[in-house]
N, C-alpha and C positions, 0 to 999 in steps of 0.2 A: 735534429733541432735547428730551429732558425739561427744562421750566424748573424749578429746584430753589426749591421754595414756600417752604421756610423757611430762613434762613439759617444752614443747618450743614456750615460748611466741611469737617469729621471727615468729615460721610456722604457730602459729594461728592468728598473723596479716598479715600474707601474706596472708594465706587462706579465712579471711573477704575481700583483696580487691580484691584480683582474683574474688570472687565472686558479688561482687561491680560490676566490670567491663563485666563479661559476661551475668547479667543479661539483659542491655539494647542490648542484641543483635541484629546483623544486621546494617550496617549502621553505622555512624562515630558520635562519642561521644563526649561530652565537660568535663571534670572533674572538677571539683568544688572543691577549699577548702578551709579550713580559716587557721589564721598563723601558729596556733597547730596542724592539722591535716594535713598540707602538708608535718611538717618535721615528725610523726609517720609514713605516708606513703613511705616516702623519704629511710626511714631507714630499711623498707624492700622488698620494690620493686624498680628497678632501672629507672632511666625515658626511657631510650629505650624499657625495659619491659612493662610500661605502654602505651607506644606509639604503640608497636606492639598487640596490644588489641585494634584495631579501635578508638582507642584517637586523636583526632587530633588538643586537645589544652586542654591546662592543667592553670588555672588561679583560682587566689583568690577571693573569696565570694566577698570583700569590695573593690575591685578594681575600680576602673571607670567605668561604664557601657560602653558597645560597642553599635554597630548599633545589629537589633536582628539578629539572626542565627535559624530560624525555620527551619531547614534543620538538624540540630544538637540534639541529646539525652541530659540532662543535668544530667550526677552523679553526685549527691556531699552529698562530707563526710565532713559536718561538726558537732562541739560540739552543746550539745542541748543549746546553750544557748538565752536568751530574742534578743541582738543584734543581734546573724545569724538570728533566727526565723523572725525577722523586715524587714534585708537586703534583705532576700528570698523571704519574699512578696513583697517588690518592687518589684525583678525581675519579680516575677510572672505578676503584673499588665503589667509592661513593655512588657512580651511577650518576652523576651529576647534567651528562647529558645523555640524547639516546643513541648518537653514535659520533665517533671523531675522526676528525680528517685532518691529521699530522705533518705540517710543514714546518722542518728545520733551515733553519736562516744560512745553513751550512754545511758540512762535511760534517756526518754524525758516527761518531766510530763506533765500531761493532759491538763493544761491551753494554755501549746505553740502548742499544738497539733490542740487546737481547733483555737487558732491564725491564724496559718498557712492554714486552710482549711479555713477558714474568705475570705486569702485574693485571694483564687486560683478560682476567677470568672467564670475564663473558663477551669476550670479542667484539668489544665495542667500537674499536681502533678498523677502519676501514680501509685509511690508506696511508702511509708513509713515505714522503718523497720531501727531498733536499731541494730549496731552493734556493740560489746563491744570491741574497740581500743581506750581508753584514754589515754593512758603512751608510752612516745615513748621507742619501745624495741631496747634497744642497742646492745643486745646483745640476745642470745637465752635462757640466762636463767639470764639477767638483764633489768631493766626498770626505766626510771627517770622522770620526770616532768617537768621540766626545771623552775623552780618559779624566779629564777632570782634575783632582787630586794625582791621579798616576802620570800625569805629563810631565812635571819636573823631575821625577824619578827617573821618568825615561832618557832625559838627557843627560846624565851622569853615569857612563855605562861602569864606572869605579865602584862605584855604589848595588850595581844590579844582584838583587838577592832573589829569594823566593818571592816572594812579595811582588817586586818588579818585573818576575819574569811572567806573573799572568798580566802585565800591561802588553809586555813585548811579544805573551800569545797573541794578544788580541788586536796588535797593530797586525800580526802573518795573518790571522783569521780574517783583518776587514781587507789587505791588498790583494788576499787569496779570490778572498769568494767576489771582491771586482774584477779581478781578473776572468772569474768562472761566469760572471754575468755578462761579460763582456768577450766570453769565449774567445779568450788572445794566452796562449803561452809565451812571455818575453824572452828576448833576452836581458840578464838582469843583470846593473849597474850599480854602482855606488860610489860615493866622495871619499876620496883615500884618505885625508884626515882623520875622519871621525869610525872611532872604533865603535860608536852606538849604530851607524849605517853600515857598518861592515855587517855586524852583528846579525842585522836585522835583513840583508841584501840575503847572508847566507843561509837564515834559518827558512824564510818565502824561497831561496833556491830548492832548498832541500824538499820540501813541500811540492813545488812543481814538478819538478826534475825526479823524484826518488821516492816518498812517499805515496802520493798520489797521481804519477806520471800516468795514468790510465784515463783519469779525469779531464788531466789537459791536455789530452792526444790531438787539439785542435788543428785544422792543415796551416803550415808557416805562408802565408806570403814574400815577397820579397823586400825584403827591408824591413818589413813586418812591424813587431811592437818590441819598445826598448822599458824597462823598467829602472827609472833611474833613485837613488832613492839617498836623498840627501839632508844633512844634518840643521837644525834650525839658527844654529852660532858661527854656520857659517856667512849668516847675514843675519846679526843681531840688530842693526838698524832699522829696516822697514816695520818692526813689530812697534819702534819706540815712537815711531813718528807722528805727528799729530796728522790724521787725514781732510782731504776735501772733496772727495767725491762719496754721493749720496747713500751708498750703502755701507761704504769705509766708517765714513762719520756716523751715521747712525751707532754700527755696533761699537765705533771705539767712544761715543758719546752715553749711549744708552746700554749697548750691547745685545745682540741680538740673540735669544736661543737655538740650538741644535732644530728647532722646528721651526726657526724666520719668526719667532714672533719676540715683540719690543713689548717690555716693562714700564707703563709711566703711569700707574698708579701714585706715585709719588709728585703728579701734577694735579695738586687736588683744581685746578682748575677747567680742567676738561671736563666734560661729559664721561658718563659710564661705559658706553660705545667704543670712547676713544681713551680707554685707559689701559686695553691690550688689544695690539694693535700684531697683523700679520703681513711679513713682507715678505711676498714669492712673484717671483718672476713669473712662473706660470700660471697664476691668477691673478693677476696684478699687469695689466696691459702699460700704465701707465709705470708702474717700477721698473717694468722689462725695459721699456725705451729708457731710463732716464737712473737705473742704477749705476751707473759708470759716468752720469754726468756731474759737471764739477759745480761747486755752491753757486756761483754765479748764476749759471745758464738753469739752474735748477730753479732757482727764485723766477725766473724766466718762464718756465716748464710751469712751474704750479700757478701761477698768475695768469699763464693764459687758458688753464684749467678754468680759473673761477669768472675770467672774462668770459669764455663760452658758453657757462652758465647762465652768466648774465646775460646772453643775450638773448641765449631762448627763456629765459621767465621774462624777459623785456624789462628786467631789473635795473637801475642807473645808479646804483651807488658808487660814489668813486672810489677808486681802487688804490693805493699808489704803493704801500707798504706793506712790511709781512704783518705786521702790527692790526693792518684794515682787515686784511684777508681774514685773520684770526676771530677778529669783530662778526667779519660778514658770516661766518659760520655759524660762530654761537649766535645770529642775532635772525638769521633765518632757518629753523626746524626741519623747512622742508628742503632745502639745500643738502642738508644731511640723510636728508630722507632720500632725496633720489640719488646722490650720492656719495653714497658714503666712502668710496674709494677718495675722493675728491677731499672730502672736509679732512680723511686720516693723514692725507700730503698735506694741508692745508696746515694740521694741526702738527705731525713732525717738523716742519719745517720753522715753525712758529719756536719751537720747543728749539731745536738746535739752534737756532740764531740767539735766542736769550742767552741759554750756556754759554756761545760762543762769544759774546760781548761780555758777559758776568765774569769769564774767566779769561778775558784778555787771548784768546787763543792765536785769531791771527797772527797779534806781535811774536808769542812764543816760537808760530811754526816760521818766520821769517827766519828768526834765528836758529832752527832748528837747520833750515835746508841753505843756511849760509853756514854750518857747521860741517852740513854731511857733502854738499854738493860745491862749495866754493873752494879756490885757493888760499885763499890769503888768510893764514893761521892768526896773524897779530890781529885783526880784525875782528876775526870770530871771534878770538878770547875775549875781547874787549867787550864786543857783544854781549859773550854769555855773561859777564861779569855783571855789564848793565840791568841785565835781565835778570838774575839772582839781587839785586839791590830792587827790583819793582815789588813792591808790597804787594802789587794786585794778583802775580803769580802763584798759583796754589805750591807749597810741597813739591805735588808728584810733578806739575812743569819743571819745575829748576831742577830736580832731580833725573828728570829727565835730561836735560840740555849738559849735566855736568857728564852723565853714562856718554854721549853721543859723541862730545869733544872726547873726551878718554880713548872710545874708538878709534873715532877718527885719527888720533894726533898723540898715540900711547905712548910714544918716545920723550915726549915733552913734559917729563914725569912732573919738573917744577910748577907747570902750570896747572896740573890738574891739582896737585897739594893747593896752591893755591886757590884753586874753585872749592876743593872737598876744606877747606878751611873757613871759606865765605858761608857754608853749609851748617858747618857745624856751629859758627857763630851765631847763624839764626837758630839754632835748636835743635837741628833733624839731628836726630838719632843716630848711633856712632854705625849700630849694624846698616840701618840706609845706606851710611857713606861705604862701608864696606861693601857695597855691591856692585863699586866704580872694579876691588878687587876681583871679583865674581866673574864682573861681565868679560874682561881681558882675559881672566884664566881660561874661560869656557869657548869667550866669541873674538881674543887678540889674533893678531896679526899670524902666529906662531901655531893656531886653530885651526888657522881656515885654508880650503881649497881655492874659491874661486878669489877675482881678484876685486874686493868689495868694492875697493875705493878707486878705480882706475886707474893706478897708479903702479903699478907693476910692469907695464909696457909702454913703449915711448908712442903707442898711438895711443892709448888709453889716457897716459899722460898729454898730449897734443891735444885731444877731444877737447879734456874738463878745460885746457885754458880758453880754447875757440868759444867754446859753450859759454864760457861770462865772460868773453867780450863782445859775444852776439847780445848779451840782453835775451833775457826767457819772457816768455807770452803770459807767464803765470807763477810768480816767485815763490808760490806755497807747490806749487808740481812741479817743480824742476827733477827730483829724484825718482829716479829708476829701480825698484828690486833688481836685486843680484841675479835673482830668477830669468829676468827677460834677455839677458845675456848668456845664461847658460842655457835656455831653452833655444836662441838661437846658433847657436854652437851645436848642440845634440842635432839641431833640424840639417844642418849642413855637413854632419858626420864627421863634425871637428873639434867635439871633446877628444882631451889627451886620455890614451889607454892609461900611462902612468899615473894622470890623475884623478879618472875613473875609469878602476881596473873594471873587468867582469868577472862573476864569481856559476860556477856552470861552464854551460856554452857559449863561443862567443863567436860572434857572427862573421863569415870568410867571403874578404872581398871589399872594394870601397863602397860599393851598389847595396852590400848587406850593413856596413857601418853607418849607412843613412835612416833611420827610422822612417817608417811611415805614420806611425801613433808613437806617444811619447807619455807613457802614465810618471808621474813625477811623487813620489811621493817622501814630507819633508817632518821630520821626529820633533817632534816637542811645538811640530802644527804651522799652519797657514795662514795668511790675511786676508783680508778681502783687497788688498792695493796688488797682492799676486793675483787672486781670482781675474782681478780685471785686466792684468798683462799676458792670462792664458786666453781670456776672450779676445781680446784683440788680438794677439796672436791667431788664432782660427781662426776669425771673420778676414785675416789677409788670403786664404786655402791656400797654402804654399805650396798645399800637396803633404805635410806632417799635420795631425790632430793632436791636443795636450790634454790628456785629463789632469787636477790635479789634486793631493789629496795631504791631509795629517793627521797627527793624532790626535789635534782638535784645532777648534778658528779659535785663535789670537787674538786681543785688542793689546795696549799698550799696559794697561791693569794690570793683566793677567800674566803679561810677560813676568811684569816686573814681579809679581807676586813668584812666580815658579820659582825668577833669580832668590829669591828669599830663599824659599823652600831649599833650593839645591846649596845657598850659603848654608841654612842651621844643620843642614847632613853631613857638612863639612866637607863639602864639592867645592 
């Protein structure tokens, strides 16, 4: 089997379903799948793509049975688990199709295996073969899980019961079967802190290394791949922060689904076209360039979008604001007509500037990144305090800005009573304030591994003060993830053993402590402001590659929602 040379996750799940689909050749197909494996599918082949591969119906495992279709091939890609294996064999008895061509998303253990040939009477089952797509890859060198409800479970490893441990199967099932897609056996790392990374480092060892060491007999290269896999409170900050570049902002404004697609039916003012809306880089020429670009230059980007237009219709209306642009869409039919990728930039852009004005957001993240990225504590406070007295700020901002100072500046216990006091005067909720308790217990000072706030070392120290007295290019980016520091540490093979021991084997030699891939993967999930510190990181080709992955994408909602979650469990 091909070893996939560079790591792109996108092309080696496209590559399992293209060949999914060409094996039932001849003759028109039914694709099969269950809730998890339609949207991994979804996110790298498009359904016109799959329909022009002899498909001629595409439906869910657990759906209502239909009359049979013995005329019809059945693919289906679902996950190995006891309910698909059940639901299959119904079909089977049923006869539902005339014959089936069985792709598990994963390592299928021998019991369901045997189930399944139990229940196939009349040999309908054709062929049965493992294909490793468990994690939907969002991106070509990112992949999440989607746990949903099981994410803040997961980061309370106090709390881990039954219940919790099919979240923590399911996070070894998606890093396993990336790794089997990606035909890399690690070596495998973890943040000495957090006993949910520990946990989770040793149960994917066990799996590699002992379980299924047959699987991943792949040959090592030298420096090979590092599997580092670290806890989300270790940098609770970048999930809180307000973003400004275009894919950030979307999902922390609109939020974006496990399948790139944006919700704004709740704009009754768009068109029907543009009330779900899909952002992929791979089909989206114009998001590919301009995902990682910041508001500014993006307003730039789409403008000269609808100027080019205008000039091939020999159009002359003038342009000047997002305001026009918005006009010129709804006000020309056929602009939308030719196209439509144009009027959807046209029309997000339109959309996050109101939000972003309606709710004061700029001012908030001013003060956000004079909280997380400045020295001067008297200041900030003053700040935040200003900013909690603004009417125009919603709830979640101020509540936001009080969790951030707390981080930041946990020692300075008077002044946070005094923000969670300003708080409680306006109304929020006693459990709200209690998540200032939350976020220190889970993501304080006394949590975490890496060194959040530069301030642990007297160059890290020395940076931040050069850093503002230089003046930054852009006061709402000044902040770094924690991430881009420990990725560059891992690249130069100078993470500490003590502080990311290795659980397994661990690699002999300084030549082998240097990774050449780097899959990273962070419990309780990722942002899209990492996404974009892994991309730029590999458009530098240092010579290391980063995938990175979680148990789901993050906006600042959703954090704060889990911190609930893990406060009412008594985390």
């Amino acid at each position: 089997s091909r070893v996939v040379a560079a790591m792109d996750l996108s092309e080696a799940h496209k590559e399992y379903v293209k060949r999914m689909l060409d094996v039932a050749k001849g003759g028109m197909k039914a694709l099969v799948c269950d809730p998890v494996t339609v949207n991994i599918l979804s996110v790298v082949m498009s359904q016109s793509e799959v329909l022009a591969r002899e498909v001629f119906l595409i439906e869910q495992l657990h759906e209502r049975p239909h009359e049979e279709m013995p005329h019809l091939k059945a693919v289906v890609f679902v996950r190995p688990t006891r309910e698909n294996v059940r639901t299959l064999g119904k079909q089977l008895k049923q006869r539902t199709y005339g014959e089936y061509h069985v792709f598990f998303s994963n390592v299928c253990p021998e019991g369901l295996l045997q189930e399944l040939a139990a229940e196939d009477d009349d040999e309908l089952v054709v062929q049965v073969q493992e294909y490793y797509a468990d994690a939907t890859a969002v991106d070509r060198n990112t992949f999440a899980l989607e746990l949903g409800e099981s994410n803040s479970a997961l980061m309370n490893p106090g709390q881990w019961s039954r219940s919790v441990g099919m979240a923590v199967d399911r996070c070894v099932e998606g890093i396993t079967s990336v790794l089997l897609s990606l035909k890399r056996r690690p070596f495998i790392r973890h943040q000495r802190s957090s006993e949910a990374a520990r946990r989770l480092a040793a149960d994917v060892a066990r799996v590699v290394y002992e379980q299924e060491a047959g699987l991943f007999d792949f040959p090592r290269a030298d420096g090979a791949a590092h599997l580092l896999v670290l806890d989300r409170f270790d940098d609770a900050v970048t999930p809180l922060l307000s973003q400004w570049t275009y894919q950030a902002m979307v999902h922390e404004i609109f939020g974006i689904s496990s399948t790139n697609r944006v919700d704004l039916r709740h704009v009754k003012a768009l068109s029907k076209e543009l009330r779900e809306l899909v952002l992929s880089a791979r089909e989206d020429a114009f998001f590919a360039e301009n995902m990682y670009a910041n508001y500014g230059d993006l307003g730039a980007s789409v403008k000269a979008l609808v100027d080019e237009f205008q000039q091939q219709t020999k159009m002359s209306k003038k342009i000047e604001s997002i305001d026009d642009m918005a006009r010129f869409v709804e006000s020309y039919p056929e602009f939308r007509a030719k196209s439509g990728n144009v009027s959807k930039h046209v029309a997000l852009m339109s959309e996050l500037s109101s939000v972003i004005s309606q709710r004061r957001l700029m001012a908030a993240s001013q003060v956000e990144q004079e909280v997380v990225c400045g020295t001067d504590r008297a200041g900030a406070f003053t700040q935040v305090v200003d900013a909690l007295r603004n009417p125009q700020l919603l709830e979640e901002e101020r509540l936001k800005l009080v969790l951030l100072f707390a981080l930041r500046y946990e020692n300075e216990q008077s002044q946070i009573a005094d923000l969670t006091e300003i708080l409680m005067q306006q109304g929020v909720s006693r459990s709200r304030i209690g998540l200032v308790r939350t976020i220190l217990k889970h993501g304080g000072e006394a949590a975490r591994t890496g060194d959040l706030f530069g301030n642990r070392s007297f160059l890290g120290r020395a940076s931040k003060v050069v850093g503002s007295l230089k003046g930054v290019e852009n006061v709402y980016t000044q902040h770094q993830p924690l991430l881009s520091s420990t990725i560059q540490s891992a690249a130069k093979g100078s993470l500490k053993n003590e502080d990311y021991p290795f659980v397994g084997p661990s690699p002999n030699g300084a030549a082998a402590a240097k990774p050449t891939e780097l899959i990273v993967f962070i419990i309780g999930g990722i942002c899209y402001e990492e996404t974009k510190v892994c991309e730029q990181f590999n458009a530098l080709k240092t010579g290391v590659t980063v995938v990175l992955g979680g148990s789901t994408v993050l906006n600042a909602r959703a954090f704060v929602d889990d911190l609930r979650k893990l406060q009412e469990a008594g985390g």
